[in-house]
C-alpha atoms as a printed R data frame, in Angstrom:
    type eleno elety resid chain resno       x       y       z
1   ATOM     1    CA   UNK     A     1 -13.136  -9.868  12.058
2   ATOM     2    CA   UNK     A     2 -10.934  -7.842  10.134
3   ATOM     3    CA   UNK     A     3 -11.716  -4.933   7.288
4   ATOM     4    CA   UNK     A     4  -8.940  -3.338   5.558
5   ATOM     5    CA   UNK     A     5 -10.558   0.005   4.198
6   ATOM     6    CA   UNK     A     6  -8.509   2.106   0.918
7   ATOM     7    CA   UNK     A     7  -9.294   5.475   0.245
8   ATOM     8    CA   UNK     A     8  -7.925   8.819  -1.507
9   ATOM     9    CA   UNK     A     9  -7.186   7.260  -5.206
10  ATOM    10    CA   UNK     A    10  -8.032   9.800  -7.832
11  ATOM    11    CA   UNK     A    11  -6.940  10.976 -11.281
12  ATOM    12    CA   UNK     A    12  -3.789  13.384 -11.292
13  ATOM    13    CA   UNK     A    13  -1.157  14.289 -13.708
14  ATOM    14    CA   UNK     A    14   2.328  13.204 -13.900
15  ATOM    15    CA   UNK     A    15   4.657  14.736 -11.319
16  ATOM    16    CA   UNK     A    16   1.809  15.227  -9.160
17  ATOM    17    CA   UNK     A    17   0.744  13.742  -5.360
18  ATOM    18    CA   UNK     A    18  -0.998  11.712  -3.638
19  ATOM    19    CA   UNK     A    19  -1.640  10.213  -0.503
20  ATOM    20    CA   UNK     A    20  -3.603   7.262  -0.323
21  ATOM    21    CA   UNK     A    21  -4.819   5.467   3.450
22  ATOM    22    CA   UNK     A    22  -6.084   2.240   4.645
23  ATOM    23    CA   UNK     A    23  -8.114   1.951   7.798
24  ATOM    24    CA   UNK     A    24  -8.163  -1.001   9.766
25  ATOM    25    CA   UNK     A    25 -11.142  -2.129  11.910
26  ATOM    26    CA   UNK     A    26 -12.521  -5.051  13.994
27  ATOM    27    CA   UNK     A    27 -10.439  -7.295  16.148
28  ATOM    28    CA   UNK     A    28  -7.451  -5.866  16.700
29  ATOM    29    CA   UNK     A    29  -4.614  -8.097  15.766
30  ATOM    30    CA   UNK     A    30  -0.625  -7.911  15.471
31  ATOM    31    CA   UNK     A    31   0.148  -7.908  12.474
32  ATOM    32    CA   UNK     A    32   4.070  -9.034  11.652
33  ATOM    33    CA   UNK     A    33   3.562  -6.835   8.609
34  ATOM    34    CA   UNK     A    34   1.603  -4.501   6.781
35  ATOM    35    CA   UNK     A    35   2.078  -3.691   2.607
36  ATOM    36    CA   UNK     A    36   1.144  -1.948  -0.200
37  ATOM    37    CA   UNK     A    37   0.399  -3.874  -3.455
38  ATOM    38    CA   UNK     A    38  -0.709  -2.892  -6.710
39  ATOM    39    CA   UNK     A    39  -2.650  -4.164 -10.040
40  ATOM    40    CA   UNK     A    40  -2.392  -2.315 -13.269
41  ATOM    41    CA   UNK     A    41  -5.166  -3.950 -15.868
42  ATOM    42    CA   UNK     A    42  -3.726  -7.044 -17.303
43  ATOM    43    CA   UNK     A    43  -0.818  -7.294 -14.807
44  ATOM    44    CA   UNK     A    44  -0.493  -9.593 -11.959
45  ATOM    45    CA   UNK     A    45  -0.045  -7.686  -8.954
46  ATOM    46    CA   UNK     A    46   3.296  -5.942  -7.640
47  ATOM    47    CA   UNK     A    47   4.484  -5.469  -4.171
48  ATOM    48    CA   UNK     A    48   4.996  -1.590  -3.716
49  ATOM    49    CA   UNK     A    49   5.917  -0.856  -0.026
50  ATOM    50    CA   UNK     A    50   5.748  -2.529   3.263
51  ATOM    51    CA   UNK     A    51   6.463  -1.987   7.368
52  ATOM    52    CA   UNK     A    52   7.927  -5.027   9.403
53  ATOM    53    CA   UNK     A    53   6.546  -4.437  12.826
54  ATOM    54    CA   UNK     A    54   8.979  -6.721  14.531
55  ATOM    55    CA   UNK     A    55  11.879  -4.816  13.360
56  ATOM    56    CA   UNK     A    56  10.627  -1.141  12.534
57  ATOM    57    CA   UNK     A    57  11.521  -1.522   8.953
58  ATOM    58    CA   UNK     A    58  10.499  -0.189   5.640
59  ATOM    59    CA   UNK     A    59  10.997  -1.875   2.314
60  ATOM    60    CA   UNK     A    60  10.290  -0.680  -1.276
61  ATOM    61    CA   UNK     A    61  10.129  -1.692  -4.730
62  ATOM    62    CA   UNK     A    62  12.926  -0.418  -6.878
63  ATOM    63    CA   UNK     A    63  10.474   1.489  -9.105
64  ATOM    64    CA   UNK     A    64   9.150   3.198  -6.307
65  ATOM    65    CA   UNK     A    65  11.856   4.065  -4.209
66  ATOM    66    CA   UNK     A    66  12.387   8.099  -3.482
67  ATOM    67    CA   UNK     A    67   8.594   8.457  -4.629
68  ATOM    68    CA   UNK     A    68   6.494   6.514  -2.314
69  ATOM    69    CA   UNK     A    69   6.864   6.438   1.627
70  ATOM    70    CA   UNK     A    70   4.926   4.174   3.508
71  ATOM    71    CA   UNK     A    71   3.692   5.075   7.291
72  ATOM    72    CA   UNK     A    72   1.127   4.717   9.861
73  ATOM    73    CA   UNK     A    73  -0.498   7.142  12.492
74  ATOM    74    CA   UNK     A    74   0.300   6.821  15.981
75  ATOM    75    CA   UNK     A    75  -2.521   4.721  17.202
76  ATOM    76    CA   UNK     A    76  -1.406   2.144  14.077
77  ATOM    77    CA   UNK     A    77  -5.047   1.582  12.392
78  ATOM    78    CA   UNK     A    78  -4.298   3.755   9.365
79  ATOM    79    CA   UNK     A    79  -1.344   3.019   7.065
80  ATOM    80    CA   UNK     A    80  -0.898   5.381   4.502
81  ATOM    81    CA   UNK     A    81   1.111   5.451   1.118
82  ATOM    82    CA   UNK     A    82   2.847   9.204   0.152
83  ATOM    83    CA   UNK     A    83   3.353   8.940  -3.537
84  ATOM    84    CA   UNK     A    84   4.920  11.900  -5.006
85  ATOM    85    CA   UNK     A    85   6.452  12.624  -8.558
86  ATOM    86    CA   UNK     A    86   3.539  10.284  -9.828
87  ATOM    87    CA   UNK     A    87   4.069   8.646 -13.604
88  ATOM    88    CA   UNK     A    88   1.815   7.483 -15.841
89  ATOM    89    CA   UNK     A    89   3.359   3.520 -15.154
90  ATOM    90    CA   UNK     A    90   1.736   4.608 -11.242
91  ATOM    91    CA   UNK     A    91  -1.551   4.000 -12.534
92  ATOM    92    CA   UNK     A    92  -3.333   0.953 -10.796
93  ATOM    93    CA   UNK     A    93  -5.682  -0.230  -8.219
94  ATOM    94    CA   UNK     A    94  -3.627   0.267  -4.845
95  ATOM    95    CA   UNK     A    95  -4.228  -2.301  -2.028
96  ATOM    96    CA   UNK     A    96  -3.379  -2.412   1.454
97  ATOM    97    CA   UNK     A    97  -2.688  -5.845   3.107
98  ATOM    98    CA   UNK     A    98  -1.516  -7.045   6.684
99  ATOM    99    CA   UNK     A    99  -0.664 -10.585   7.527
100 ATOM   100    CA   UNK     A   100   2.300 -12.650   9.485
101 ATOM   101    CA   UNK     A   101   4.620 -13.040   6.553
102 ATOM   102    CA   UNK     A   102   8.428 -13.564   6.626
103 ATOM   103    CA   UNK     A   103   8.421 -12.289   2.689
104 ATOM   104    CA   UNK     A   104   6.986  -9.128   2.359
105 ATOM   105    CA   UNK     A   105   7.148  -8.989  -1.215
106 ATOM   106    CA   UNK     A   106   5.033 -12.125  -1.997
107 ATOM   107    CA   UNK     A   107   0.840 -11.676  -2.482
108 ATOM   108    CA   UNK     A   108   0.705 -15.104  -0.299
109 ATOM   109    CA   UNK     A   109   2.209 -13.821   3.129
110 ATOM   110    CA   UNK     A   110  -0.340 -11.371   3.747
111 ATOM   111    CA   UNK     A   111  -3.641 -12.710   4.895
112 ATOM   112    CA   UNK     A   112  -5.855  -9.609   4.761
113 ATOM   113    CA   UNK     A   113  -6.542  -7.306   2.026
114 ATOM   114    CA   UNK     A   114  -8.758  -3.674   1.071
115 ATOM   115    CA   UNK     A   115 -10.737  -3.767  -1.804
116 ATOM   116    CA   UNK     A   116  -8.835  -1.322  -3.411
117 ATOM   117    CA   UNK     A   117  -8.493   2.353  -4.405
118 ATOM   118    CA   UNK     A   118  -7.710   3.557  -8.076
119 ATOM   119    CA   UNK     A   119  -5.335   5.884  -8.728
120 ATOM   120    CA   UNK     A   120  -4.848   7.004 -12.344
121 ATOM   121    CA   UNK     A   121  -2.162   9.164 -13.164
122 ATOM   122    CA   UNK     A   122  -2.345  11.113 -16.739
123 ATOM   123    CA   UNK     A   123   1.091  11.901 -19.171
């Protein structure tokens, strides 16, 4: 009922940007919160960034923070990720998730996921 869509990964150099999306479609549903995770090959994956819709709030991991900013458009069915000042330790498969969550850090409070967009950043 629900497809989470990731798109605008590509291969950049260190200090560059990018700006990666995720498109929602099907049912519409309110979502408590939507995230940005992560997977580097042979890593488990990391929480990045997230929006709690009940309280208008944006969280971050530490090694992102002042890089990355997390937002949506106004009709809420695309999130996007602004990473700027990429490094080489950026490079990973980005996912967007949405679920009903109280812990927006943890893989198990989001219910839906994308399948993913690479983003490989060169030193």
């Amino acid at each position: 009922q629900v497809r989470l869509v990731e798109s605008g990964g590509g291969l950049v150099q260190a200090g560059d940007s990018l700006n990666i999306s995720c498109a929602a479609s099907g049912r519409t549903v309110r979502w408590y919160a939507t995230a940005w995770f992560r997977q580097a090959p042979g890593k488990e994956r990391e929480f990045v960034a997230s929006i709690n819709w009940r309280y208008g709030s944006t969280y971050y991991a530490d090694s992102v923070k002042g890089r990355f900013t997390i937002s949506n458009d106004n009709a809420g069915n695309t999130m996007y990720l602004q990473m700027n000042s990429l490094k080489a330790e950026d490079t990973a498969v980005y996912y967007c998730a949405a679920g009903n969550g109280g812990i927006y850090y943890l893989r198990s409070q989001y219910d839906y996921w994308g399948q993913g967009t690479q983003v490989t950043v060169s030193s």
